[in-house]
C-alpha positions as CSV (number, residue, x, y, z in Angstrom):
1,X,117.6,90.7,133.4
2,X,117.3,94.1,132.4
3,X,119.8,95.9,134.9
4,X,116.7,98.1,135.9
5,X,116.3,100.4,132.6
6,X,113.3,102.4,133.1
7,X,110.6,102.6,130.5
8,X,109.1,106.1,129.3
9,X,107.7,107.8,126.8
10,X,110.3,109.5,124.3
11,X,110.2,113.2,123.7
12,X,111.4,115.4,120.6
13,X,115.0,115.9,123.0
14,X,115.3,111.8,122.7
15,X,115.2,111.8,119.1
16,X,119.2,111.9,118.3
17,X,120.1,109.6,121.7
18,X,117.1,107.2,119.7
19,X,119.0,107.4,116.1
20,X,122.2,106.0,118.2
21,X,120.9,103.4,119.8
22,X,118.9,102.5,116.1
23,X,122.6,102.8,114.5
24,X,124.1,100.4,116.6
25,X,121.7,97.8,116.6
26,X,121.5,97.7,113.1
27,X,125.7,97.8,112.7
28,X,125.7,94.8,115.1
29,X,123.5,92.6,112.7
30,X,124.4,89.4,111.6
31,X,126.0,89.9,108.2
32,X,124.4,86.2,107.4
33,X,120.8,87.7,107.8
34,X,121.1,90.7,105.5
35,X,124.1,91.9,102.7
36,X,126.5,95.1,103.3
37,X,124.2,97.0,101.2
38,X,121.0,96.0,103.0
39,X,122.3,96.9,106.0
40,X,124.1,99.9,104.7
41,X,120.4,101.1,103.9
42,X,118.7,100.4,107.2
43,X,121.5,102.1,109.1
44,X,120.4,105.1,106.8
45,X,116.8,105.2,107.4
46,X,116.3,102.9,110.5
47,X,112.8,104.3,111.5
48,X,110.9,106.2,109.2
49,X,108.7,108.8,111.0
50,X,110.0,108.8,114.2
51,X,109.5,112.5,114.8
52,X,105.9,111.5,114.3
53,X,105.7,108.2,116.2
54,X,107.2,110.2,119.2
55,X,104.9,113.5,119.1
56,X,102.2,110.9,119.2
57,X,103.0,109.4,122.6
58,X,103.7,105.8,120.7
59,X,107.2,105.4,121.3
60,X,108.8,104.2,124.8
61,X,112.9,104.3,125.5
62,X,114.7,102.1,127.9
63,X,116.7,104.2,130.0
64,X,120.1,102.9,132.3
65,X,122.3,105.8,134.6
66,X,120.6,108.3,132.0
67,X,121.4,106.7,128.5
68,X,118.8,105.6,126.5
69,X,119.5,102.0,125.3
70,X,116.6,101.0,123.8
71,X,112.8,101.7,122.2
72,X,110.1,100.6,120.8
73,X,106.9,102.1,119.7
74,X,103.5,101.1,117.7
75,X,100.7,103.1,115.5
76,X,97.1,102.4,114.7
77,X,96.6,100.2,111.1
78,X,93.3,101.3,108.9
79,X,93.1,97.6,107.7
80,X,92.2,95.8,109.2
81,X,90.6,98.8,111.6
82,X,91.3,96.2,115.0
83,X,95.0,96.1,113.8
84,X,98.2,97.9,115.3
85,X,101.6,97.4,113.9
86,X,104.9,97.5,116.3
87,X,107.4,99.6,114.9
88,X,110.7,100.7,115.5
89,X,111.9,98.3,118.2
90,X,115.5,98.7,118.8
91,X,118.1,97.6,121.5
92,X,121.8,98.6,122.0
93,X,123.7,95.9,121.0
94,X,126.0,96.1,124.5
95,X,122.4,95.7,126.5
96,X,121.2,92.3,124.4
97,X,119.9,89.1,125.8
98,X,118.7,90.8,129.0
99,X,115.2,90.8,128.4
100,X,115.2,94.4,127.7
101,X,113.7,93.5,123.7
102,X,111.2,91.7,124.9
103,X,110.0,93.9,127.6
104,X,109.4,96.7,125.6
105,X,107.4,95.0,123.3
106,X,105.3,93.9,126.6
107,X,104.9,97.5,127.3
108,X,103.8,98.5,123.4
109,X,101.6,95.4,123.5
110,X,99.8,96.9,126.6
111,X,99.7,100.2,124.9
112,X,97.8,99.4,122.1
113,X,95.7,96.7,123.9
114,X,94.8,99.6,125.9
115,X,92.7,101.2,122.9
116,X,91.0,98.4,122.4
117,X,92.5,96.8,119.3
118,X,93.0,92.9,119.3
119,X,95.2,92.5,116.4
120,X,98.9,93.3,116.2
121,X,101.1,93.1,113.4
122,X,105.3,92.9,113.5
123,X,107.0,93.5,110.4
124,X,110.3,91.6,112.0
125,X,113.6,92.1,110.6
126,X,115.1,88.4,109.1
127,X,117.3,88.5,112.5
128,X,114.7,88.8,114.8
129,X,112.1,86.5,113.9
130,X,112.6,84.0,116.3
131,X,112.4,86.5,119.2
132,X,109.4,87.4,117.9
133,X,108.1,83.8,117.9
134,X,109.2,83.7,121.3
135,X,106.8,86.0,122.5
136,X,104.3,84.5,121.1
137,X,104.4,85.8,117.0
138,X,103.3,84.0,114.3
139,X,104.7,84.2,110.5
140,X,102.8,85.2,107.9
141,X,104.4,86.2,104.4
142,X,107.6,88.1,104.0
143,X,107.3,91.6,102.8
144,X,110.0,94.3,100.9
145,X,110.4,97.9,102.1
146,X,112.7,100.0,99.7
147,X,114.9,101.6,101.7
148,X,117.0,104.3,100.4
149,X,116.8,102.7,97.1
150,X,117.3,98.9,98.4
151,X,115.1,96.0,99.0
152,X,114.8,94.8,102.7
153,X,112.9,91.9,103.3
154,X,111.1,91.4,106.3
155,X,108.9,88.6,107.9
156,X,105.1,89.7,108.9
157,X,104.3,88.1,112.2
158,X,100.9,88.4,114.0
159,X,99.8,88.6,117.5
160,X,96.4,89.1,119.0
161,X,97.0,91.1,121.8
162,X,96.4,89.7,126.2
């Protein structure tokens, strides 16, 4: 369960409550799935263009007794033109295995169902990629994003969306 967190659409005062709950996740990753340095980077830069992801109305928070504790958001792909990509999804490591992951991505999913594209792409961390197949993701190739000068893999997973 999910302890009743409320979903909502982040606003520009979220944005430093967001980078904590970002922070934490990543500290609490396995150390088998990525290296010191890897996750050293990611905790750096966990979500490129958030600012921008939130002025957009495409990212959602999980709020509990007023503290956010999780997110998730989404943006339109040009190729292919159908396509959406789920970005930034996040959960406090002290609210995990409560469904609160995977109802957030239910809630972006809607969202970008909701303007009509079919398609919808997850670049999953290596940690999460079984969540991700549990809701229905399938693997494609693994990508590299350089982040603050390191290499993170990640596993593309696709979706066509309800």
């Amino acid at each position: 369960m999910n302890d009743n967190a409320l979903i909502r659409l982040a606003g520009r005062p979220d944005l430093p409550a967001i980078l904590a709950f970002q922070q934490a996740a990543i500290a609490a990753v396995d150390p088998r799935s990525y290296s010191e340095a890897e996750r050293g980077a990611w905790w750096r830069t966990p979500a490129v263009g958030m600012p921008a992801l939130v002025e957009t109305g495409r990212y959602l928070v999980a709020e509990r007794h007023g503290r956010l504790i999780g997110g998730a958001g989404w943006e339109p792909l040009d190729t292919p033109p159908e396509a959406a990509v789920v970005r930034a999804v996040f959960v406090h490591p002290d609210c995990h295995g409560r469904g609160l992951g995977a109802q957030l991505v239910r809630a972006v999913e809607a969202a970008i169902a909701a303007t009509g594209r079919r398609r919808i792409l997850v670049p999953a961390a290596l940690n999460a990629v079984s969540f991700y197949q549990g809701l229905g993701y399938v693997p494609n190739e693994i990508g590299i994003v350089d982040l603050d000068g390191v290499d993170l893999r990640y596993q593309r997973m696709w979706k066509y969306a309800a």
